[in-house]
C-alpha positions in Angstrom: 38.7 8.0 49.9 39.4 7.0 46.0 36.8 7.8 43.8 34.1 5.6 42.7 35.5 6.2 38.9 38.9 4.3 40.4 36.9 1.8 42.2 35.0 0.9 38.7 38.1 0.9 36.6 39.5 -1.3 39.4 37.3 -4.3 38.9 38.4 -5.7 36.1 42.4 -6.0 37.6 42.0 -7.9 40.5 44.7 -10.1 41.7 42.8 -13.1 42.0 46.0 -15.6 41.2 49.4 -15.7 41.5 52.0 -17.5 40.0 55.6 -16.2 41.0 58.2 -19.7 41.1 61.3 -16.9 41.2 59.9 -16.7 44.7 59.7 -20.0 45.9 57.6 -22.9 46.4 54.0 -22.2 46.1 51.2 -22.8 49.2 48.3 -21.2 48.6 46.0 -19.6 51.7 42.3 -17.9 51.2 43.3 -14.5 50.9 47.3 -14.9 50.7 49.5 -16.5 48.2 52.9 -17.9 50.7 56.4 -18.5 48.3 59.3 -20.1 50.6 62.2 -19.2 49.4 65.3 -21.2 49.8 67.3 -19.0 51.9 64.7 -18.8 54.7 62.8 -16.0 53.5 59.4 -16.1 52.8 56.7 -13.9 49.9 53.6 -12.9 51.3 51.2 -11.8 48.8 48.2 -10.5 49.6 45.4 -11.1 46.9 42.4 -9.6 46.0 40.4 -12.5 47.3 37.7 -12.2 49.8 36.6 -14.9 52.3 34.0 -15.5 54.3 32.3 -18.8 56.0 35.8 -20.3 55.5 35.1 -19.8 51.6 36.8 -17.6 48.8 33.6 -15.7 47.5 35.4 -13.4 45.3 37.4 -10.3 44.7 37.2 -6.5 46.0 39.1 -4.0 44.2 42.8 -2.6 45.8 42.0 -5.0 48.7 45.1 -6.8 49.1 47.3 -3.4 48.5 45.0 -2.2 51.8 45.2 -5.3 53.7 49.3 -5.4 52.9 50.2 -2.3 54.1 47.9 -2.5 57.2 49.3 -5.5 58.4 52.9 -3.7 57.8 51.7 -0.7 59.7 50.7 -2.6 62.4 53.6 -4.8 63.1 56.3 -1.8 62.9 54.2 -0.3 65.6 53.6 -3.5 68.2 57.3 -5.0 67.4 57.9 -3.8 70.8 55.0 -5.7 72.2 55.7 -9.3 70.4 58.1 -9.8 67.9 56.8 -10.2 64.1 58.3 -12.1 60.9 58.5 -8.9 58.7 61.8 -8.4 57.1 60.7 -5.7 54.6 57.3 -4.5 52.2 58.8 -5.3 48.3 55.7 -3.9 46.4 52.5 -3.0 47.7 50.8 -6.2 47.6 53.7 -8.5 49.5 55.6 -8.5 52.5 59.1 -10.2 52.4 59.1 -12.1 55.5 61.2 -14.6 58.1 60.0 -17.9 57.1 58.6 -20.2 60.2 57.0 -23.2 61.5 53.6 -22.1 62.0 51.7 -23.4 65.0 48.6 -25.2 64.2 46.2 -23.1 66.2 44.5 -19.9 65.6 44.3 -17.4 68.5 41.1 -15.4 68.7 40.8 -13.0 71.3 37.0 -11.5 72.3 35.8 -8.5 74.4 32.0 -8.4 72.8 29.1 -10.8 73.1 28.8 -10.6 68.9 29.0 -11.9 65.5 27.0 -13.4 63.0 27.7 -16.7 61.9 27.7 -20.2 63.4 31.0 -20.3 64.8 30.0 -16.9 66.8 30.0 -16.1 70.6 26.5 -14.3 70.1 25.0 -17.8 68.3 26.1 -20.0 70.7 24.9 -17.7 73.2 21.6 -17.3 71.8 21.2 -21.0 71.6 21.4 -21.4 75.3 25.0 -21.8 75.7 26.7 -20.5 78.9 30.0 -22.2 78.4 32.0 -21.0 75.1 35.9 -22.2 74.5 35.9 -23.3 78.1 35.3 -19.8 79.9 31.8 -19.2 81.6 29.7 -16.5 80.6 27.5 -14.4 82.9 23.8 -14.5 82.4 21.7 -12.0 80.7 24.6 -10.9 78.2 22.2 -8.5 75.5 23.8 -8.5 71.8 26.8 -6.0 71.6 27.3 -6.2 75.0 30.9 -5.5 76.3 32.3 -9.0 77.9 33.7 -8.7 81.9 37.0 -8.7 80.3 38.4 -10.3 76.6 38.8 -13.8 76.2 40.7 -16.3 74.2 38.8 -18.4 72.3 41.4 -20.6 69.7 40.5 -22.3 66.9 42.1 -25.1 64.9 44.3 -24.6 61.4 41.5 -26.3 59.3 43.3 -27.0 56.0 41.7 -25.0 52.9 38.5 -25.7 52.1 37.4 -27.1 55.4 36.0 -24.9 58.8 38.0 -24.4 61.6 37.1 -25.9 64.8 37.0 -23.5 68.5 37.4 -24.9 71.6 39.0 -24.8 75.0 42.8 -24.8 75.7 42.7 -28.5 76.6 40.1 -28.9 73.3 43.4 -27.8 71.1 46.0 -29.4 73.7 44.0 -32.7 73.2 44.2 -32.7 69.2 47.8 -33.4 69.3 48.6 -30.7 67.4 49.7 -28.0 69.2 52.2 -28.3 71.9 51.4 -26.8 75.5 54.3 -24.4 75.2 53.5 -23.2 72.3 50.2 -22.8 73.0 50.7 -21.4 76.4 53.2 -18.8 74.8 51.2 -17.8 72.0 48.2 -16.9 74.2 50.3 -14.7 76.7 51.1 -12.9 72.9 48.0 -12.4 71.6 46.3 -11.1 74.6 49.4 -8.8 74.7 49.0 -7.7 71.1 45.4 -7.1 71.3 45.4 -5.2 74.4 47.9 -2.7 72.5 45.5 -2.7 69.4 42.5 -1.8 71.8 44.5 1.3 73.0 45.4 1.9 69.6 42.1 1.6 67.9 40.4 3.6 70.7 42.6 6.6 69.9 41.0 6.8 66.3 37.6 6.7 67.7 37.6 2.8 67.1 36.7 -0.1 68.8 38.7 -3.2 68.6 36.1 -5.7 69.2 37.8 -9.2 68.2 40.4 -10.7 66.3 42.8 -13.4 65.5 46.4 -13.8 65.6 49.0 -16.5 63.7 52.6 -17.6 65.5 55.4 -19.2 64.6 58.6 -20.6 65.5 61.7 -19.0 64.0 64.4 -21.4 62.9 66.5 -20.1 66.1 63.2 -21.7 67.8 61.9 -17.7 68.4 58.1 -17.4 68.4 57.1 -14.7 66.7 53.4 -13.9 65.5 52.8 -14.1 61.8 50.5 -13.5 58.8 48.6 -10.2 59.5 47.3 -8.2 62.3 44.0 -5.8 62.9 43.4 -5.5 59.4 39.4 -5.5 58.6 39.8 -9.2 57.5 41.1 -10.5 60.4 39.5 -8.4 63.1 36.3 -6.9 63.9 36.1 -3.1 63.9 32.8 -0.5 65.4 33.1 3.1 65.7 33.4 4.2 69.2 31.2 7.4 69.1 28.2 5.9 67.8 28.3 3.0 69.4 26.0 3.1 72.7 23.7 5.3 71.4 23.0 2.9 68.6 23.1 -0.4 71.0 20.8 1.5 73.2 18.5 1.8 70.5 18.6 -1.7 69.2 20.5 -1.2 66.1 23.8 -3.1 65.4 27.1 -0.7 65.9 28.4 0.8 62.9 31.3 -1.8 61.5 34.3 -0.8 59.9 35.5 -4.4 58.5 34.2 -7.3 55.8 31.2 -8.0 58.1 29.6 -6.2 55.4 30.0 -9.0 52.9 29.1 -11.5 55.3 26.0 -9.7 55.7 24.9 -9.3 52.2 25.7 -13.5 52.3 23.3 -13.9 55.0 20.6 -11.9 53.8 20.1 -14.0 50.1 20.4 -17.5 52.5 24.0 -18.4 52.5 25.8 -19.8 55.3 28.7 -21.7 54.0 27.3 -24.4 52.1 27.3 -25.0 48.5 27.8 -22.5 45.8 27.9 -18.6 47.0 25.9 -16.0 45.4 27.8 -14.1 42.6 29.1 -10.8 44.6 27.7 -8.0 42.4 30.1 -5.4 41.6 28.0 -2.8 43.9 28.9 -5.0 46.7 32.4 -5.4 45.6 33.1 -1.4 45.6 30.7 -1.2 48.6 33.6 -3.6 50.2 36.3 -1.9 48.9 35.1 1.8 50.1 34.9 0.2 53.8 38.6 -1.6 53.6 40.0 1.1 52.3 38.3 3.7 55.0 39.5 1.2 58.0 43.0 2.0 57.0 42.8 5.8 56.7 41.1 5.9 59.9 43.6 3.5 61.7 46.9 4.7 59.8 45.8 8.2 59.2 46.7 8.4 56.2 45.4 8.8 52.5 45.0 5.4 50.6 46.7 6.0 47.4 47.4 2.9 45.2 49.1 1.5 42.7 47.8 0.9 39.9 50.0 -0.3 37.4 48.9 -3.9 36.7 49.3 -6.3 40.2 50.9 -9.2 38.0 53.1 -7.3 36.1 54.2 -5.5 38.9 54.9 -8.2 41.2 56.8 -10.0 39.1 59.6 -7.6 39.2 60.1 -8.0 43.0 63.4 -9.7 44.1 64.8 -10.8 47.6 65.7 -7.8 49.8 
């Protein structure tokens, strides 16, 4: 784990925007600046930004260096479980990539009654409900509790700025906006993928509790899942050890992910809405020691990052 001195130093050079036209043409994401380059390749870079509620709330230090190199990790070890789109990791903050279609749904897979916010499994099931994404749940689920078996539970591709929308395979089929073999062939992958990441997770004393996966279609017409995978900002993460003993004694498990920020949102009354909070720096370095810990426990290895200036540096990258 880096030092808090690094950490400190660290908050002043976050890559909070990006502005690289030798790449490509611009789309920004939340968390990820996307640069389509005209000979089909793609630039991936992975920001500093943190999001939350379907909102940018700020920046954590070395996060994107952490979140990049995970996701890299983690594709060259399931790329015999579903194909990916990574053609090669330029700098430490991007991933040089195949550039695709994407289809308009994302696909979240669940194995624990959980969560915090509205769009959550545990607050609909709390407020009665006993039919979530179209798969019936059995009575008397208790919070944390381990589900019969993981389910899918998709969500639209809100555009930025707006939420995302769950529902049921014919929900998303009924949009329009996702065909039915694309859907249907994306969900055989991600239940695929996180079934692998389970395993995987539960070898480092982790628990993979839920996640979401991106696909796309290739320009050969290949689907192939996209974006990131089991990092700590797209999936859910509680240690394994600890985790009955503090579920039997009414405590939340010990996570290993960003649910830490969403926390420290929820405690000063934000939900989405309006203007965030200012993220103090404490809770900036807070979310930076957790990040960073969730990929030396899944890779590992040490973290050790770059720091020579993330703009400067990037700028330098060319196609592989």
């Amino acid at each position: 784990m880096l030092d808090m001195t690094a950490l400190r130093n660290a908050l002043s050079d976050c890559l909070d925007r990006t502005d690289f036209s030798s790449l490509g043409v611009k789309y920004e994401g939340k968390v990820r600046d996307n640069y389509s380059a005209p000979d089909g390749h793609r630039f991936i870079v992975a920001t500093d930004r943190i999001s939350a509620f379907d909102r940018v709330l700020g920046t954590v230090p070395f996060k994107g260096q952490v979140l990049n190199r995970l996701a890299a990790w983690w594709f060259a070890r399931t790329a015999d479980v579903v194909p990916n789109h990574v053609i090669g990791l330029p700098d430490p903050n991007v991933l040089e990539c195949i550039d695709c279609v994407p289809i308009l749904v994302e696909m979240v897979v669940r194995a624990y009654a959980t969560g915090t916010t509205s769009t959550s499994l545990w607050t609909h099931y709390q407020r009665g409900a006993r039919v979530f994404c179209g798969h019936v749940l059995p009575d008397n689920l208790t919070k944390h509790q381990k589900l019969p078996s993981p389910i899918l539970t998709p969500t639209t591709k809100a555009p930025k700025g707006q939420h995302d929308v769950s529902g049921s395979r014919e929900d998303i089929l009924a949009t329009g906006l996702v065909r039915e073999r694309d859907f249907d062939e994306a969900a055989e992958y991600a239940m695929k993928l996180f079934a692998a990441g389970q395993t995987m997770c539960a070898s480092r004393d982790l628990i993979l509790v839920d996640t979401k996966y991106e696909f796309g279609r290739t320009p050969d017409g290949k689907l192939i899942v996209i974006d990131e995978i089991h990092t700590p900002d797209s999936s859910r993460f509680w240690q394994q050890s600890s985790y009955a003993s503090r579920v039997a004694a009414g405590l939340d498990p010990e996570p290993l992910d960003k649910d830490f920020v969403r926390r420290w949102f929820l405690e000063r009354g934000y939900h989405g809405d309006g203007d965030p909070p200012l993220m103090t720096d404490d809770v900036r370095i807070g979310a930076a020691e957790r990040y960073i810990a969730a990929y030396e426990r899944i890779t590992g290895e040490a973290f050790v990052p770059n720091t020579e200036s993330p703009l400067e540096r990037i700028s330098k990258v060319r196609r592989l």
